[in-house]
C-alpha positions in Angstrom: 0.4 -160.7 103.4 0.2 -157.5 105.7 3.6 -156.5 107.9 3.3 -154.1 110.7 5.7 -153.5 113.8 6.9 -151.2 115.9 10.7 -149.5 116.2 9.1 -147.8 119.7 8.7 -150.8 121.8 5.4 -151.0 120.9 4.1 -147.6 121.9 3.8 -146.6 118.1 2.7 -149.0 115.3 2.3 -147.8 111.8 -0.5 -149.5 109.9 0.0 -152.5 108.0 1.7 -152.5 104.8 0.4 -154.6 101.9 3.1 -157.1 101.0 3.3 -158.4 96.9 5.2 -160.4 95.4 3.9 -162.3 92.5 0.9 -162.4 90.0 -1.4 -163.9 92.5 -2.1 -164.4 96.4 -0.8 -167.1 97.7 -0.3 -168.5 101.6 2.3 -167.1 103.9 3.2 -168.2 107.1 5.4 -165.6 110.0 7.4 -166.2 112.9 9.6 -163.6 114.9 12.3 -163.8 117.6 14.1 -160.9 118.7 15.2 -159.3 115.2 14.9 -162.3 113.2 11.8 -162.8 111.0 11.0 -165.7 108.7 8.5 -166.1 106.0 7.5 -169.0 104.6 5.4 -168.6 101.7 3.9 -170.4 98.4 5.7 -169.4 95.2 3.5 -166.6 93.9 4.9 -166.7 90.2 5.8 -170.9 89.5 3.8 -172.8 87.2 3.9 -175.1 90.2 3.5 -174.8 93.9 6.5 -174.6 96.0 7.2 -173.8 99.6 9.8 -170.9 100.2 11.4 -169.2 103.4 12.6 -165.5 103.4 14.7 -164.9 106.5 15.4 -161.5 107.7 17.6 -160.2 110.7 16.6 -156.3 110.6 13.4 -157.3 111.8 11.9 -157.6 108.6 13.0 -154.1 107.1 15.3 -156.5 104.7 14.6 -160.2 103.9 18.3 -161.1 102.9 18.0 -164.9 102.0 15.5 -166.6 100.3 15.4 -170.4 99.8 13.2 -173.1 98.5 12.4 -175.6 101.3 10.0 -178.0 99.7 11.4 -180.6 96.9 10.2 -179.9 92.9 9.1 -183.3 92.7 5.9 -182.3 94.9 3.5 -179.9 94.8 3.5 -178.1 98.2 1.2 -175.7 99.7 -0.5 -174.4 103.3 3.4 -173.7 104.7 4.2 -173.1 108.5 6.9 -171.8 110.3 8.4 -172.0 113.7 11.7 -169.9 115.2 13.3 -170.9 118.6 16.9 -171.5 119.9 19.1 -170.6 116.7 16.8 -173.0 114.8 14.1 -172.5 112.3 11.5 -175.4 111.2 9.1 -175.1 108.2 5.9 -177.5 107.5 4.0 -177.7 104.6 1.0 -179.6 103.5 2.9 -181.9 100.1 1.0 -184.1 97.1 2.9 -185.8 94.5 3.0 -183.8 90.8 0.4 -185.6 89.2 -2.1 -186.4 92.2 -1.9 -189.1 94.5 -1.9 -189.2 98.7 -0.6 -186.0 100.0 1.1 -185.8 103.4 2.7 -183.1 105.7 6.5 -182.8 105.4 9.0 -180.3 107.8 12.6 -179.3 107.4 14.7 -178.0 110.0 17.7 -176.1 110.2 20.2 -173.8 111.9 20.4 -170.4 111.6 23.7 -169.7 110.1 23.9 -165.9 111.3 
């Protein structure tokens, strides 16, 4: 994942900076609003995949909470992520461990700022 942004109003951008966490890529998903800036992301380090939201309220200078969004009896990958109103809403593509029909699942919640 690459962040950039601007503390000029947008008349000055640095260039983006490399984000890594982990042993190996893996899908990230952004959404801003205002100062708040949420990441939802595929475990980079788990022996299976799980879906994961950073949430930060410095505009992504510091990601203060982290939680795990998608259950450990799945294996979930391709996350998404959506901000608006005080609420945030992640999406991720889910199959169960093992194989089987997969199916897109979404959790919502408020932001407890």
């Amino acid at each position: 994942m690459f962040v950039v942004h601007s503390m000029e109003a947008g008349t000055m951008v640095h260039a983006p900076v490399p984000v890594v966490y982990g042993d190996r890529p893996s899908a990230a998903a952004v959404a801003s609003r205002g100062d708040t800036v949420a990441v939802a992301f595929e475990e980079p380090n788990g022996a299976s995949p799980r879906v994961w939201l950073a949430l930060s309220r410095s505009g992504g200078h510091i990601f203060e909470e982290r939680f795990r969004v998608s259950p450990t009896s799945t294996e979930a990958t391709r996350p998404g992520v959506a901000l608006r109103d005080g609420r945030v809403a992640v999406a991720w593509y889910e199959t169960p461990r093992g194989g089987g029909p997969g199916a897109a699942a979404v959790r919502v919640g408020a932001l407890q700022w």
